[in-house]
C-alpha positions as a printed Julia matrix, in Angstrom:
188×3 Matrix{Float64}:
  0.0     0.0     0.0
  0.82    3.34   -0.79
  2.76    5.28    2.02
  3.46    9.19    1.23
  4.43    9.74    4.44
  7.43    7.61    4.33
  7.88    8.36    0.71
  8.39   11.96    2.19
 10.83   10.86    5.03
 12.27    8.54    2.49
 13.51   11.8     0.38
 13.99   14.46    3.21
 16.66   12.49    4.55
 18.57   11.29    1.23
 18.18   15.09    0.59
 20.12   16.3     4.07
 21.6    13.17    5.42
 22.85   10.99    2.48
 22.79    8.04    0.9
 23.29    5.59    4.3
 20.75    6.8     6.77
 18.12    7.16    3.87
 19.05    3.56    2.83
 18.37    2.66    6.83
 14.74    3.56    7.0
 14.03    1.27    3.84
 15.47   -1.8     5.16
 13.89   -5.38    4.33
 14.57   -8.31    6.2
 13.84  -10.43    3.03
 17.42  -12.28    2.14
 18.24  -12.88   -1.54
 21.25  -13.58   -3.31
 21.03  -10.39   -5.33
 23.51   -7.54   -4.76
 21.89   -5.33   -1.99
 23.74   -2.29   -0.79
 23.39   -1.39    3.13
 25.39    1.08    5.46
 28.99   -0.2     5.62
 28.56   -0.72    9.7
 25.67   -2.67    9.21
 27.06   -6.03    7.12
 27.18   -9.11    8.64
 30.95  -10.75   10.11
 32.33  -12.15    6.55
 30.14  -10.8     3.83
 32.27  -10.44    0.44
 32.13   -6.43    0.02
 31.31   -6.35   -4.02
 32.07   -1.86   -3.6
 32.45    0.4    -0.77
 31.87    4.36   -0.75
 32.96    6.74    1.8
 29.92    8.83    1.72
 28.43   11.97    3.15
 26.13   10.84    5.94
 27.9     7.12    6.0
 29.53    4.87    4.32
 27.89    2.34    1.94
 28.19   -1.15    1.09
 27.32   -2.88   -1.93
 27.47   -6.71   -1.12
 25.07  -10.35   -2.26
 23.3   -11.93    0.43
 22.11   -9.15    2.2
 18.39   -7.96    2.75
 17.1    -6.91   -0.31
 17.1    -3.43   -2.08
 14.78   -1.16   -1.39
 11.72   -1.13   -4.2
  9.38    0.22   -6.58
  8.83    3.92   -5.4
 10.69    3.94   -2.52
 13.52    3.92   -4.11
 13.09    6.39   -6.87
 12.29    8.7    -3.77
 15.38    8.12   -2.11
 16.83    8.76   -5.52
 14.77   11.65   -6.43
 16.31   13.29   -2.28
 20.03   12.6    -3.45
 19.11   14.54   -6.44
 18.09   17.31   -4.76
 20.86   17.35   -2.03
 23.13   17.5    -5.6
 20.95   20.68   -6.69
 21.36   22.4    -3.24
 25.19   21.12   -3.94
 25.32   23.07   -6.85
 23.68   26.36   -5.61
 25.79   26.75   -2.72
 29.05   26.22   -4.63
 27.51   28.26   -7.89
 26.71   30.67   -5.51
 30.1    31.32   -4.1
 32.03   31.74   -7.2
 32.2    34.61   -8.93
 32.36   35.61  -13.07
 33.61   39.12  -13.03
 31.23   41.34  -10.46
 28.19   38.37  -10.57
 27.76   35.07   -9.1
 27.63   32.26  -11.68
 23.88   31.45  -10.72
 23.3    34.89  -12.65
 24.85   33.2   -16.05
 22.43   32.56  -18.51
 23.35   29.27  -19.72
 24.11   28.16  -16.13
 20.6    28.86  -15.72
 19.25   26.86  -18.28
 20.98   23.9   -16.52
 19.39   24.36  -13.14
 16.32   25.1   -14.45
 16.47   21.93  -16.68
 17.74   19.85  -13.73
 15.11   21.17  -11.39
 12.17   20.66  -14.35
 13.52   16.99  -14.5
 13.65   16.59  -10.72
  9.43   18.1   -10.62
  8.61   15.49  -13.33
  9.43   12.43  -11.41
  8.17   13.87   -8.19
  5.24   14.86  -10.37
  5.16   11.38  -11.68
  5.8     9.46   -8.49
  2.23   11.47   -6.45
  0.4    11.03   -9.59
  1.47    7.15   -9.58
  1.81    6.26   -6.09
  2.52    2.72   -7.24
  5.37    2.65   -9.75
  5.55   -0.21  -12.52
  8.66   -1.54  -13.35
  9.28   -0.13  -16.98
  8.2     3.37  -15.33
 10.76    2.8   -12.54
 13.44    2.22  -14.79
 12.21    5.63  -17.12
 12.46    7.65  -13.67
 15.83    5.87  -12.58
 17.35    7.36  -16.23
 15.66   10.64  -15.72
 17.53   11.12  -12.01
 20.86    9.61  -13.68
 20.83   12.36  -16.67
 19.45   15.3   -14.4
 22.21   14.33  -11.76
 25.09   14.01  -15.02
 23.57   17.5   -15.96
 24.09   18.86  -12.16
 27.88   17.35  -12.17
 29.08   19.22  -14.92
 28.13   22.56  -12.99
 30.41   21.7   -10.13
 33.77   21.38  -12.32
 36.21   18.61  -11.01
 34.52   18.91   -7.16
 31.97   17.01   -8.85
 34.32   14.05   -9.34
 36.09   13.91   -6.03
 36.18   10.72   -4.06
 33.74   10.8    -1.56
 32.29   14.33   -2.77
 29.24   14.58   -5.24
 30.05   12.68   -8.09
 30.58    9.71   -5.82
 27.1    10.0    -4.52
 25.15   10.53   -7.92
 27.48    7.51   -8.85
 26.25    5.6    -5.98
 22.88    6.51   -6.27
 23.04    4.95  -10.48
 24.52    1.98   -8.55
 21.52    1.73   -6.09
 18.98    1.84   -9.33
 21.03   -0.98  -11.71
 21.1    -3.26   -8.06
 17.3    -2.91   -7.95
 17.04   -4.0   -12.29
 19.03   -6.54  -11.63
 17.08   -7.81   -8.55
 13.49   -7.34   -9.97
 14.35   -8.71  -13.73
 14.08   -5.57  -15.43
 17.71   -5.48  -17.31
């Protein structure tokens, strides 16, 4: 059943907290041998770690044998709240560099690519309350839509956006976290 209230929490803390502690309120205790990512302090004595991120907010695990990934429109929220923590990212450091006697965020074309990232980031929230329930070919259409908005948001942040640990690493992780849950529903 539909819950928007979680769906809410679900993206309010990916948005300010990061990927780990949003991951911890959509935990499963159903086991599968799928690849499951978790918060790195959370895996089990011996588990085979597949990838590990340093992360904002915690570090993250991807490992098999682990409860299973979050689903259908739960995850796409969690998605959709890393997305957003990458726009407010972007403004802040936009914001603080300077072209001349303006802030970048005053640049036209650097407007155009908020305002593009931001119209992507509506249309899957738009989507997801319209939906509520999320079939898989849909969830997979809103995945991509997150991945390119987030690729558009990188390439305002220069080479921060590809530090280890910083941004980049994040969006990266947060692809990761949709291809785990194609691969353990079927879709790919």
């Amino acid at each position: 059943m539909p819950d928007p209230a979680r769906w809410q929490e679900c993206r309010r803390v990916a948005r300010e907290q990061g990927v780990a502690p949003a991951l911890k309120l959509l935990r499963t205790r159903r086991r599968n041998d799928a690849v499951a990512a978790v918060p790195a302090g959370e895996l089990p004595a011996g588990t085979e770690i597949l990838r590990e991120a340093d992360l904002p907010g915690g570090a993250v695990a991807f490992a098999r044998g682990l409860p299973g990934a979050p689903a259908g429109p739960d995850l796409v929220w969690v998605r959709l709240g890393l997305s957003q923590g990458l726009l407010d990212e972007c403004l802040r450091y936009l914001g603080e560099r300077r072209s001349g006697e303006e802030s970048l965020l005053r640049k036209q074309m650097i407007q155009d690519c908020l305002a593009t990232a931001l119209n992507g980031q509506l249309a899957v929230e738009a989507d997801l309350l319209a939906d509520g329930s999320t079939a898989p070919a849909r969830a997979r259409y809103l995945h991509q839509l997150l991945s390119d908005v987030d690729r558009k948001l990188l390439g305002l942040l220069g080479a921060k956006g590809f530090l280890a640990g910083g941004p980049g690493e994040v969006a990266d992780v947060s692809e990761l976290l949709a291809s785990v849950h194609e691969m353990a529903e079927g879709m790919t």
